[in-house]
ROMAR-386194 format. One record per residue (C-alpha): x, y, z; residue in three letters; residue number from 1; chain. Coordinates in nm, 2 decimals, decimal comma. Layout:
# ROMAR-386194
{c1:X c2:Y c3:Z residuo:ALA num:NUM cadena:A}
...
END
This chain:
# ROMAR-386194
{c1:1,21 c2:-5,31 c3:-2,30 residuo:UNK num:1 cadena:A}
{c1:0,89 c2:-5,15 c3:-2,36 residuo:UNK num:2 cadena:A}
{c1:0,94 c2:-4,94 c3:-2,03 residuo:UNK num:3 cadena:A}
{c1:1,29 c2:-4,82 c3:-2,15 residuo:UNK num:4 cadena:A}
{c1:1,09 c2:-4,75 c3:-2,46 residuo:UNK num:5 cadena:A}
{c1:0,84 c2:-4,51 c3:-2,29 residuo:UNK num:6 cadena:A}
{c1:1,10 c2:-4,39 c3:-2,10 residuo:UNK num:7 cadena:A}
{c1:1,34 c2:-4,24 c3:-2,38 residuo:UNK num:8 cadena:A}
{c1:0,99 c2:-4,13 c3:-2,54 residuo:UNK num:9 cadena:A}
{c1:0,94 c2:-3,95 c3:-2,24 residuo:UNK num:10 cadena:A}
{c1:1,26 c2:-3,77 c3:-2,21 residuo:UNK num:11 cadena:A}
{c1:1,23 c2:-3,68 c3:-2,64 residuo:UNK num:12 cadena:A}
{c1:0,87 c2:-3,52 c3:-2,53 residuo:UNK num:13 cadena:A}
{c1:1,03 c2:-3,34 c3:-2,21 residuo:UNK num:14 cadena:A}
{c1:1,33 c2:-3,18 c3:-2,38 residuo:UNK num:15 cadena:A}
{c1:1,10 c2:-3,09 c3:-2,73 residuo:UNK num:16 cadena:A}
{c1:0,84 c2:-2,91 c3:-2,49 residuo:UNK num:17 cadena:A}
{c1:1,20 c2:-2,73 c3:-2,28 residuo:UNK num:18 cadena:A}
{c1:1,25 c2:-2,61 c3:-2,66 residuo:UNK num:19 cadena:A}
{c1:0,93 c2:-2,51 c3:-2,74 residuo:UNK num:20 cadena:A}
{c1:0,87 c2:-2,33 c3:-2,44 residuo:UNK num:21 cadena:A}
{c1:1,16 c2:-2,16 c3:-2,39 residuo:UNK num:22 cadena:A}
{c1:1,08 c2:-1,76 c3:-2,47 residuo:UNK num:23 cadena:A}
{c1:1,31 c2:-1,59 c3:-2,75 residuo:UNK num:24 cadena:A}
{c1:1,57 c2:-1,34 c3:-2,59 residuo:UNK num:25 cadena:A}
{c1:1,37 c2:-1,05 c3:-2,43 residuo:UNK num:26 cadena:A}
{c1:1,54 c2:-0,74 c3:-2,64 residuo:UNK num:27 cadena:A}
{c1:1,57 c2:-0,43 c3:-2,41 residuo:UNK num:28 cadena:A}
{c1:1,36 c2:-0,14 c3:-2,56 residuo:UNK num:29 cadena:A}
{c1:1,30 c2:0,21 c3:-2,44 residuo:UNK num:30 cadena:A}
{c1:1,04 c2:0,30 c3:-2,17 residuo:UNK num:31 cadena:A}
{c1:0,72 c2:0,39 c3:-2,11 residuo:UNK num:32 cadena:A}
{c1:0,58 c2:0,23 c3:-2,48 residuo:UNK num:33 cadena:A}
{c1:0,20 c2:0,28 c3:-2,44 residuo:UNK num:34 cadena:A}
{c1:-0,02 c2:-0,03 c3:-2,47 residuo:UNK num:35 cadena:A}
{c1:-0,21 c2:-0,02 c3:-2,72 residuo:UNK num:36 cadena:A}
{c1:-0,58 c2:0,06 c3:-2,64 residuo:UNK num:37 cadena:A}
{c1:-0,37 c2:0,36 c3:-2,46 residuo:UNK num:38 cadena:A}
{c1:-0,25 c2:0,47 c3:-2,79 residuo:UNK num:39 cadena:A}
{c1:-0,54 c2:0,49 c3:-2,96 residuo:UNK num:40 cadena:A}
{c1:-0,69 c2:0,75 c3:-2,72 residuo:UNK num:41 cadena:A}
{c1:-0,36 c2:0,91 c3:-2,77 residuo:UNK num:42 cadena:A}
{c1:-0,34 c2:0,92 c3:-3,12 residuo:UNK num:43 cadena:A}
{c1:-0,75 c2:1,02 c3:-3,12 residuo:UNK num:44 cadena:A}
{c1:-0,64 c2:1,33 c3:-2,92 residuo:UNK num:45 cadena:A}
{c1:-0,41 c2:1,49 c3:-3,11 residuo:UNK num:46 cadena:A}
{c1:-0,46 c2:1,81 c3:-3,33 residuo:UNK num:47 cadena:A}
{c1:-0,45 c2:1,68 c3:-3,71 residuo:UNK num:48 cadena:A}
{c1:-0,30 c2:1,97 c3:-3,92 residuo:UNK num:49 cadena:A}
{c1:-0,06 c2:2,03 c3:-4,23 residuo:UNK num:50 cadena:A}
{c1:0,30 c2:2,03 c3:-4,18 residuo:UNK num:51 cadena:A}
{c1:0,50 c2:2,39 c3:-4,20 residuo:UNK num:52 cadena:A}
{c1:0,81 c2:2,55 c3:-4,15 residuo:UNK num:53 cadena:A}
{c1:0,98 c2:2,28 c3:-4,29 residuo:UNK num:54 cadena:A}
{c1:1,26 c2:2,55 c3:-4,51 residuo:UNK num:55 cadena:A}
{c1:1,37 c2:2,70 c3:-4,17 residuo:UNK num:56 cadena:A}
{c1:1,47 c2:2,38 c3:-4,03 residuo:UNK num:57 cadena:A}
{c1:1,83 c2:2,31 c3:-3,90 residuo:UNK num:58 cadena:A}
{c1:1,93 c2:1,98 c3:-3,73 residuo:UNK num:59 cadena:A}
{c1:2,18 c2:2,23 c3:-3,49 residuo:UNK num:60 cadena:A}
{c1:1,83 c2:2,40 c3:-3,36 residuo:UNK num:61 cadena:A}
{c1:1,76 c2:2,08 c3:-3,16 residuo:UNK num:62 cadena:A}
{c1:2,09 c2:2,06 c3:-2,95 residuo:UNK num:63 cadena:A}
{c1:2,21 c2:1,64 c3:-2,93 residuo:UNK num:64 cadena:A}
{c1:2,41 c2:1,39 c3:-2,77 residuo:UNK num:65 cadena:A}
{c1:2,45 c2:1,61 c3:-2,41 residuo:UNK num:66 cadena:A}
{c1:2,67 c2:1,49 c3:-2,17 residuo:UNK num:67 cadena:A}
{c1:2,40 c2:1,25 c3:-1,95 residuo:UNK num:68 cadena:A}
{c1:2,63 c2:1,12 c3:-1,63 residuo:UNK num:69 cadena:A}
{c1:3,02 c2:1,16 c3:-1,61 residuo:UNK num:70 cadena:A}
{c1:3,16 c2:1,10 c3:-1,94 residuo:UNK num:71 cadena:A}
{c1:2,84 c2:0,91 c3:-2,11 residuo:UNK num:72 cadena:A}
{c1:2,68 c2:1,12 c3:-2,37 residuo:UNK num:73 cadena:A}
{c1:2,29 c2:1,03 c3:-2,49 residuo:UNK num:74 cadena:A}
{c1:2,45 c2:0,84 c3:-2,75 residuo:UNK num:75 cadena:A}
{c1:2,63 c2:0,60 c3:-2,55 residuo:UNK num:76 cadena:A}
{c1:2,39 c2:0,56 c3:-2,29 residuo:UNK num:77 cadena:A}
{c1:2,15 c2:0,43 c3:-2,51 residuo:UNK num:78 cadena:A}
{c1:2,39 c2:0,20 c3:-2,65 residuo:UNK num:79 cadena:A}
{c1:2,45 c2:0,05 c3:-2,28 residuo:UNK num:80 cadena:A}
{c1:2,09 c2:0,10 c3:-2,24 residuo:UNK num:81 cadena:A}
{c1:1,96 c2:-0,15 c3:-2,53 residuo:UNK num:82 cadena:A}
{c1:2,33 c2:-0,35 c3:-2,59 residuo:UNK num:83 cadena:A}
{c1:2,33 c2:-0,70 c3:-2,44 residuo:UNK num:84 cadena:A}
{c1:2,64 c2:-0,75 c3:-2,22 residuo:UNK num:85 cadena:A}
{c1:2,79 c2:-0,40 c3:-2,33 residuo:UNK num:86 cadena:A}
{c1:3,16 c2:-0,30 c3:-2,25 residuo:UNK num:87 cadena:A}
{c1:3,24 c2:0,05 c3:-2,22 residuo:UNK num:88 cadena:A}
{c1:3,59 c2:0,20 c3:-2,18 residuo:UNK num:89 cadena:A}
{c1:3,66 c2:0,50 c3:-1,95 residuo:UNK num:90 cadena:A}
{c1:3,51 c2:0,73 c3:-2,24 residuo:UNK num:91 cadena:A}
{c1:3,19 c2:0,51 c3:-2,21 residuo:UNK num:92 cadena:A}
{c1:3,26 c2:0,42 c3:-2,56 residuo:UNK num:93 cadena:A}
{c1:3,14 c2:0,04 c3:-2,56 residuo:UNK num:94 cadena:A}
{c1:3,44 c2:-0,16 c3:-2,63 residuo:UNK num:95 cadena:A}
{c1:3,22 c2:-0,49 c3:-2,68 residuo:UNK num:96 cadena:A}
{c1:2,82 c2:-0,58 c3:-2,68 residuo:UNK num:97 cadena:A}
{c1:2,55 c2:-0,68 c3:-2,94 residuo:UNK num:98 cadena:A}
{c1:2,25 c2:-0,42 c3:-3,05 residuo:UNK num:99 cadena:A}
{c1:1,94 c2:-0,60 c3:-3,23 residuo:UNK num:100 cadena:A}
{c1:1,78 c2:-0,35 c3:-3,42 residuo:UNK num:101 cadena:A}
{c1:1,39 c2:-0,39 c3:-3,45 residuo:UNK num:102 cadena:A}
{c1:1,38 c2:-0,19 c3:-3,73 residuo:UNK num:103 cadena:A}
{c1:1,51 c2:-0,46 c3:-3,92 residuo:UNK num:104 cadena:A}
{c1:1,57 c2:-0,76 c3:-3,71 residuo:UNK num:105 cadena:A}
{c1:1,95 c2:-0,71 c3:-3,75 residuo:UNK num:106 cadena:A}
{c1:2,20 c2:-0,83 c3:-3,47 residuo:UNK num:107 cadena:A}
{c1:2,53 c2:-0,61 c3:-3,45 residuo:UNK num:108 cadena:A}
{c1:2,87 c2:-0,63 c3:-3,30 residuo:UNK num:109 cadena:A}
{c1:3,00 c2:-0,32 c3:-3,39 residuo:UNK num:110 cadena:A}
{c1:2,89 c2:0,00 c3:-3,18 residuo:UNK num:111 cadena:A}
{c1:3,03 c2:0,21 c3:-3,53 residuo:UNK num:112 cadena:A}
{c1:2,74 c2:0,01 c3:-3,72 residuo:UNK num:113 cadena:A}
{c1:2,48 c2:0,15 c3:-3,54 residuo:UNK num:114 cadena:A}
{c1:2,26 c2:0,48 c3:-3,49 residuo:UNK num:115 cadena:A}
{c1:2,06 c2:0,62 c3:-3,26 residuo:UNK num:116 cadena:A}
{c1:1,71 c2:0,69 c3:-3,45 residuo:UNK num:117 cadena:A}
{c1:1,49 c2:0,99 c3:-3,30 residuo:UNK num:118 cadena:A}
{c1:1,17 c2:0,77 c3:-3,38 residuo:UNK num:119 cadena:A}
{c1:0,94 c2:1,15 c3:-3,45 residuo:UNK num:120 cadena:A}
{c1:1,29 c2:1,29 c3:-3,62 residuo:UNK num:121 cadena:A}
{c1:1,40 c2:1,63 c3:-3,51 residuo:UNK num:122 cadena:A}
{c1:1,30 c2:1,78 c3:-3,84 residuo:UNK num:123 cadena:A}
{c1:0,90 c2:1,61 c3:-3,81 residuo:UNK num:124 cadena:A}
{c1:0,88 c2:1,74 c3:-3,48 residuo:UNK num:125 cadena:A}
{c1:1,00 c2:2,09 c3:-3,62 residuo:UNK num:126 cadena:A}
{c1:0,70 c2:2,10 c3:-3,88 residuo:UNK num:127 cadena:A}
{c1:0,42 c2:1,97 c3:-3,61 residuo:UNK num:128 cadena:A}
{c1:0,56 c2:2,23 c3:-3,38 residuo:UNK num:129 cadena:A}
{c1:0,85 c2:2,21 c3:-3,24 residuo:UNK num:130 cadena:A}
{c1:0,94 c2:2,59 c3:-3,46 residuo:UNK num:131 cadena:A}
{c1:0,76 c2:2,76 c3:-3,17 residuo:UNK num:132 cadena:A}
{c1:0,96 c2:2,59 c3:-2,87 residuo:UNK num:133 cadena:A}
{c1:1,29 c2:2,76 c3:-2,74 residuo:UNK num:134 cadena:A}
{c1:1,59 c2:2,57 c3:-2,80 residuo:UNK num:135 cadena:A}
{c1:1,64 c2:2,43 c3:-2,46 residuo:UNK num:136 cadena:A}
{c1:1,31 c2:2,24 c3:-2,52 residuo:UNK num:137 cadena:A}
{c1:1,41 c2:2,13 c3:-2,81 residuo:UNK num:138 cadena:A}
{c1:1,75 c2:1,97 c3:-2,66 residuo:UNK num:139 cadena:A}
{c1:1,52 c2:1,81 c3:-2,39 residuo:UNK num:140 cadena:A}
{c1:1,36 c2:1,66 c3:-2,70 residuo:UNK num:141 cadena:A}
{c1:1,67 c2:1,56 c3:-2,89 residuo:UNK num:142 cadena:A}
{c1:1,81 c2:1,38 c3:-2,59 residuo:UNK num:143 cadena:A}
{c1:1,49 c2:1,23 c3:-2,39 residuo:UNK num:144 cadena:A}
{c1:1,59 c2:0,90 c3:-2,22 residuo:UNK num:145 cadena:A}
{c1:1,27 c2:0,92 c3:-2,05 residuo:UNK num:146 cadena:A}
{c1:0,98 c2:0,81 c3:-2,33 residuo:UNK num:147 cadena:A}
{c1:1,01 c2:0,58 c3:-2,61 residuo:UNK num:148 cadena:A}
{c1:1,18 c2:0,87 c3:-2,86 residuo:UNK num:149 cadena:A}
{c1:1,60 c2:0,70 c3:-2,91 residuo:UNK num:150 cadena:A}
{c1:1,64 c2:0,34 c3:-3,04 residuo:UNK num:151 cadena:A}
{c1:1,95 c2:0,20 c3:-3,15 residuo:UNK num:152 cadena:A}
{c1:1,91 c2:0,04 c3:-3,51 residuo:UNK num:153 cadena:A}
{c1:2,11 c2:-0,01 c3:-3,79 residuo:UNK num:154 cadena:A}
{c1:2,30 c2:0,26 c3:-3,97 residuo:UNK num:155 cadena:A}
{c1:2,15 c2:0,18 c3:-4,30 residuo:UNK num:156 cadena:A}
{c1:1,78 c2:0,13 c3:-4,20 residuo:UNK num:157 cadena:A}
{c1:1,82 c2:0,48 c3:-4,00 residuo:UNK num:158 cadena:A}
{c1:1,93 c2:0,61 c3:-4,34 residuo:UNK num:159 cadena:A}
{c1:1,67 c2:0,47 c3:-4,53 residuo:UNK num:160 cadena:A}
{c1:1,40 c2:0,63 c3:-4,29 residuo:UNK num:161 cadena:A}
{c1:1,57 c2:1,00 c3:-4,30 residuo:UNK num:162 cadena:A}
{c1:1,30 c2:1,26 c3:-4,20 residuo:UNK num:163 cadena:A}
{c1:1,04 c2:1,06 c3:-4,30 residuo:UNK num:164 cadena:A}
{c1:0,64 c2:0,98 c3:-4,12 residuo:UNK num:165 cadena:A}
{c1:0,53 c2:0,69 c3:-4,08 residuo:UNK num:166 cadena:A}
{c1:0,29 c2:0,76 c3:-4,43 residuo:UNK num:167 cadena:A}
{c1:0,59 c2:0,75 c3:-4,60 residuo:UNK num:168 cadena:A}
{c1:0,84 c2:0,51 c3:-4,46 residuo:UNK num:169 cadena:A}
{c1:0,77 c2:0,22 c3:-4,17 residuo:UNK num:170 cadena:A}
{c1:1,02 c2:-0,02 c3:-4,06 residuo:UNK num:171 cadena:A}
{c1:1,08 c2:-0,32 c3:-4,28 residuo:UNK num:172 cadena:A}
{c1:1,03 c2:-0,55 c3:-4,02 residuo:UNK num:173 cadena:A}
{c1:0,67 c2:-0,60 c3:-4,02 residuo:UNK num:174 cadena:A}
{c1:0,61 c2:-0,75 c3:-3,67 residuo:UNK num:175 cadena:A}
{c1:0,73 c2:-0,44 c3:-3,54 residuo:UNK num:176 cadena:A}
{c1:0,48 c2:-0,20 c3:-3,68 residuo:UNK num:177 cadena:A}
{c1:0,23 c2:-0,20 c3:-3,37 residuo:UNK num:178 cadena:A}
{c1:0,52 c2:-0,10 c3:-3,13 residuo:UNK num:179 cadena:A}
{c1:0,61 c2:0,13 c3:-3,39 residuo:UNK num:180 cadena:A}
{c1:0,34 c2:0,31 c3:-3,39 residuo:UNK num:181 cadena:A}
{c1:0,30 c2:0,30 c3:-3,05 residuo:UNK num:182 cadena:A}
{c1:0,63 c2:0,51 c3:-2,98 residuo:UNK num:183 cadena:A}
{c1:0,59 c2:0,74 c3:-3,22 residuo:UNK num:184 cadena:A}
{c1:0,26 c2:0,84 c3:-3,08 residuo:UNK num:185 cadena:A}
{c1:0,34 c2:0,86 c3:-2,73 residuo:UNK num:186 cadena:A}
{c1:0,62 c2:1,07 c3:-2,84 residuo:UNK num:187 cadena:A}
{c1:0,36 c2:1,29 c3:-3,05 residuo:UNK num:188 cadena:A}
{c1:0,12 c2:1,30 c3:-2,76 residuo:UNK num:189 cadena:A}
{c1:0,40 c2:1,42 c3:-2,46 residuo:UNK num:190 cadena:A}
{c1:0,51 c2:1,67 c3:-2,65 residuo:UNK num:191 cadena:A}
{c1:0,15 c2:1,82 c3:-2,79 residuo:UNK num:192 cadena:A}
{c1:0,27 c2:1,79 c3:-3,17 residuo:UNK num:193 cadena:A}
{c1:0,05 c2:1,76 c3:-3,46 residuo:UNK num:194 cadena:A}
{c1:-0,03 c2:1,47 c3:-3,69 residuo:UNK num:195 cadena:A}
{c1:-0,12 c2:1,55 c3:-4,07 residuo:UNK num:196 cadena:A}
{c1:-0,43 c2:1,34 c3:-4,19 residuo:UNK num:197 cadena:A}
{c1:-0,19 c2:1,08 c3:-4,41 residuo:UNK num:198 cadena:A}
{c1:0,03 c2:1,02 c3:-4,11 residuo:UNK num:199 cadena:A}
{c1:-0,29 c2:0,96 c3:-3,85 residuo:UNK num:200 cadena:A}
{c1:-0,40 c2:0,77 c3:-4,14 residuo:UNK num:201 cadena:A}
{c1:-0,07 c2:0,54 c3:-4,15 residuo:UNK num:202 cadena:A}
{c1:-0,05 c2:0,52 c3:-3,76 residuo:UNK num:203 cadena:A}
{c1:-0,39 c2:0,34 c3:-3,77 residuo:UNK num:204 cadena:A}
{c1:-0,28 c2:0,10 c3:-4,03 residuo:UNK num:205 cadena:A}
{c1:0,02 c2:-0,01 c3:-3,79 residuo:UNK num:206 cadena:A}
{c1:-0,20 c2:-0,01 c3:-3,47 residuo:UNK num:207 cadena:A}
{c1:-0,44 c2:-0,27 c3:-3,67 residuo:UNK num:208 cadena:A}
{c1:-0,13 c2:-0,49 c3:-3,65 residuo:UNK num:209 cadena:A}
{c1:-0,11 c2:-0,51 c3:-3,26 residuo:UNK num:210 cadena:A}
END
């Protein structure tokens, strides 16, 4: 009896440790996310300066949602891109899939529900220097697959952030500040644009959290 005891003990204690040890979901996020000691040098070595230009920007300066491969636009590829077992019809529309948004930790079914958030937003990158580039820089910019610069998050968090630096709005999901922060200076760095002192400020705040 006591052996069938220890026995069922020890199958309670095997499948509690399977739980416990079992990693949540990896979420697919966009490359090339710098670690963190990597984005502090980053964020050291930009040019801190005052924001300008901001009346003479237009979203339609900064050219978005190019045609990418056959009939996938940037949109839609980054919906296959960070979508779990995404669907797409023969317009690469997804058809079926799930999008967790970091932003918020929100889980969505609907491809209509969600955006695709420029983490610098066109019109920041406009007033730290994107003014001065020709336009077909600025579309590289708008649709760059290649660095950390498109997530897909919720509609309504991508509304609440707007234009907005990371001094004046930060995702409401606090464990996701450090990777944040992260992207948004990489994307700052690659592109040689300028932080003002509150936002280098803010950036430091969320690096503290990695």
């Amino acid at each position: 009896m006591a052996h069938a005891h220890k026995a069922a003990l020890a199958t309670v204690v095997a499948v509690v440790l399977s739980v416990l040890l079992v990693p949540p979901p990896a979420h697919a996020t966009p490359p090339n996310i710098p670690a963190y000691s990597t984005a502090v040098s980053r964020l050291n070595s930009l040019t801190v300066r005052a924001e300008a230009n901001q009346s003479s920007y237009r979203r339609d300066l900064f050219p978005h949602w190019i045609t990418i491969t056959g009939t996938c636009n940037t949109r839609e590829q980054v919906l296959k891109r960070d979508g779990s077992n995404v669907v797409v019809g023969s317009d690469c529309y997804p058809t079926s899939g799930s999008w967790y948004s970091p932003y918020d930790g929100v889980t969505r079914t609907n491809p209509a529900d969600i955006s695709i958030d420029h983490v610098v937003p066109l019109a920041e990158a406009w007033r730290s220097g994107a003014s001065s580039w020709t336009t077909a820089r600025r579309q590289t910019y708008a649709n760059d697959l290649g660095g950390p610069e498109l997530w897909a998050v919720t509609g309504s968090v991508n509304s609440s952030k707007g234009d907005r630096d990371p001094a004046n709005w930060k995702p409401p999901r606090a464990a996701f500040h450090c990777t944040y922060a992260r992207a948004w200076i990489q994307v700052k760095w690659y592109y040689g644009l300028s932080v003002d002192s509150a936002e280098k400020s803010a950036l430091n705040t969320m690096l503290n959290t990695c």
